[in-house]
N, C-alpha and C positions, 0 to 999 in steps of 0.2 A: 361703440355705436351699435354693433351686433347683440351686444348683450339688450339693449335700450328696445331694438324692434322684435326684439323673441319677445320682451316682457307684454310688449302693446299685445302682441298677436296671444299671448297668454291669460291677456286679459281683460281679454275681449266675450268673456264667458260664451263663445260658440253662435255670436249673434251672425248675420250674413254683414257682410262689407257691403258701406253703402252703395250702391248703381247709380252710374252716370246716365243708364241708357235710361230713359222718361218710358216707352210701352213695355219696359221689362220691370217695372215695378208694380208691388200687388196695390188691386184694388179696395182703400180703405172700406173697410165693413162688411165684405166679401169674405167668404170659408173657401177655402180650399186653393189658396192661391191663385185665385181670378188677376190676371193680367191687363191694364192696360192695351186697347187697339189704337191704332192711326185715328179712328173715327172719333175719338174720345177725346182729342188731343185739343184744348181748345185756343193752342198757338198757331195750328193750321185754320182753325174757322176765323180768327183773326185775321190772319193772311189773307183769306179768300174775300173778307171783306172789304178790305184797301183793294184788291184788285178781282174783283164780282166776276163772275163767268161773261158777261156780254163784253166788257172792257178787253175781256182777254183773248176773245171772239175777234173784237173789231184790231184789237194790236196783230195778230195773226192775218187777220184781213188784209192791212195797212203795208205790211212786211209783202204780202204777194204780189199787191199792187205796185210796188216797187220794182220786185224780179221782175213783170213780167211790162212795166212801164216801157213803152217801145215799139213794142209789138206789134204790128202791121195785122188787120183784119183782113184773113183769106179765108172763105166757107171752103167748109171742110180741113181744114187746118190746123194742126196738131200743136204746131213747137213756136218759138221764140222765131222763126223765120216768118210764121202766119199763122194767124189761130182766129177761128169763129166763137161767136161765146157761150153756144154750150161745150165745146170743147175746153174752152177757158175755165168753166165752172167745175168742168171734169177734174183738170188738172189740179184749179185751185185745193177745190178739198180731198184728192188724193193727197197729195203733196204737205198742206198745211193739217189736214186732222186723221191722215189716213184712213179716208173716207171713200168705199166707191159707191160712183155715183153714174146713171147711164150715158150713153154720148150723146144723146142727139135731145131737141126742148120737148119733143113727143113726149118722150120716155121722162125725161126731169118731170114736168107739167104733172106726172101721178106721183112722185114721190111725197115721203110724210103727211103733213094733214096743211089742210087750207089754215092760211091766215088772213082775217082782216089787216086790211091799211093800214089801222091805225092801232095797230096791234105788232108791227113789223118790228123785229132785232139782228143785233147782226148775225150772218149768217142764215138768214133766212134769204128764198131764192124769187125774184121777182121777174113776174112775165108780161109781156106788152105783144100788141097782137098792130103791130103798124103794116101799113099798106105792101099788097104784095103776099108771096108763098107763104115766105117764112118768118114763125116766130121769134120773137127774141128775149134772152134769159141775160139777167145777172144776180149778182150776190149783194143784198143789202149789210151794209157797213156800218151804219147811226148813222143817227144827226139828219135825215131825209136824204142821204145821198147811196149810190148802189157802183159799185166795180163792174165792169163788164167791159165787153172786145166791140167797139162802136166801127162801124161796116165806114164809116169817112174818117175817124183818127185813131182805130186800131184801139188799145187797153187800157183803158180811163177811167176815175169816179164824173161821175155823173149827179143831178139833182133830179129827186124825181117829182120835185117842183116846176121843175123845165116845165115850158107850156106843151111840149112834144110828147116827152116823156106822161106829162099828166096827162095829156089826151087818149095815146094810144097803150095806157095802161090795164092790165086785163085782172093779174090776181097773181097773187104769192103764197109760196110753200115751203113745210120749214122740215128740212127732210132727218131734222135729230136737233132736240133740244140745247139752249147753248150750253146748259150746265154738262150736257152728256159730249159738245161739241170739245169742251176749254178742256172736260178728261182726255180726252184727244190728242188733244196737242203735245201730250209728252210720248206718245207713243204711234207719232205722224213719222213718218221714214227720214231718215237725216239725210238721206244720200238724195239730194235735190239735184239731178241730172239736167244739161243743160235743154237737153230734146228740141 
């Protein structure tokens, strides 16, 4: 049997053994040992197509809305005990895309660039200007519907068909693209504290 794999390796006229690894193989056509990248890979662009950056936005979304489903609205309120909904928006995209983002709807309201309505994805952040001091913010999801900390049932999706919601709707901002958002996601903080 020793004798049999000296002869292979003997006879193998000095070629390289084939590679399993796919970006450590040379580029066909290419001098000088041009390597394969990640970018080039076209089972990852595959990938991305079954599950597109918005999809992976709103599954990210969907996943927060759940931790933080419960949640009693207190202005000014930080944790799972009470939380207001720019503070909710805070947390969400710390926590989900390792994203900071400011605390308060003053500060959110100049982030990224305006978007039309009808131009809304998830992960873009929507403002409504209803009666009284203060602003209110949440995070659009798909589908016309938006997450956020509602002041009479605390952390809920919402429609922003509601006749309320449509009424006292002001404008939305998308403060990082979702392609740049779903990169995100693998490098959002694992350690989700319960705060």
């Amino acid at each position: 049997m020793t004798l049999l794999l000296l002869t292979g390796c003997a006879g193998s006229g000095g070629s390289k053994p084939p590679v399993d690894d796919y970006f450590a193989r040379d580029m066909p056509g290419l001098p000088g040992g041009a390597q394969m990248s990640p970018v080039d890979n076209p089972v990852l662009a595959l990938r991305g197509l079954r599950n597109p950056p918005p999809a992976q936005v709103r599954q990210a979304l969907l996943v927060e809305h759940q931790r933080w489903l419960g949640t009693p609205y207190r202005l000014g309120g930080t944790t799972r005990h009470g939380i207001d909904c720019s503070a909710l928006v805070q947390r969400v995209f710390a926590e989900a895309f390792g994203l900071d983002l400011p605390r308060t709807t003053t500060q959110q309201v100049r982030e990224g660039e305006a978007v039309p309505r009808d131009d809304l994805r998830p992960g873009d952040l929507v403002f409504f200007q209803p009666p009284g001091y203060y602003h209110h913010v949440g995070i659009y999801v798909g589908q016309g519907r938006f997450l956020h900390a509602s002041t009479s049932r605390g952390v809920k999706i919402s429609s922003l068909d509601n006749r309320y919601w449509r009424h006292y709707y002001w404008q939305a901002r998308r403060p990082l693209d979702d392609v740049h958002l779903a990169q995100r996601l693998d490098d959002a903080p694992s350690d989700r504290g319960e705060g």
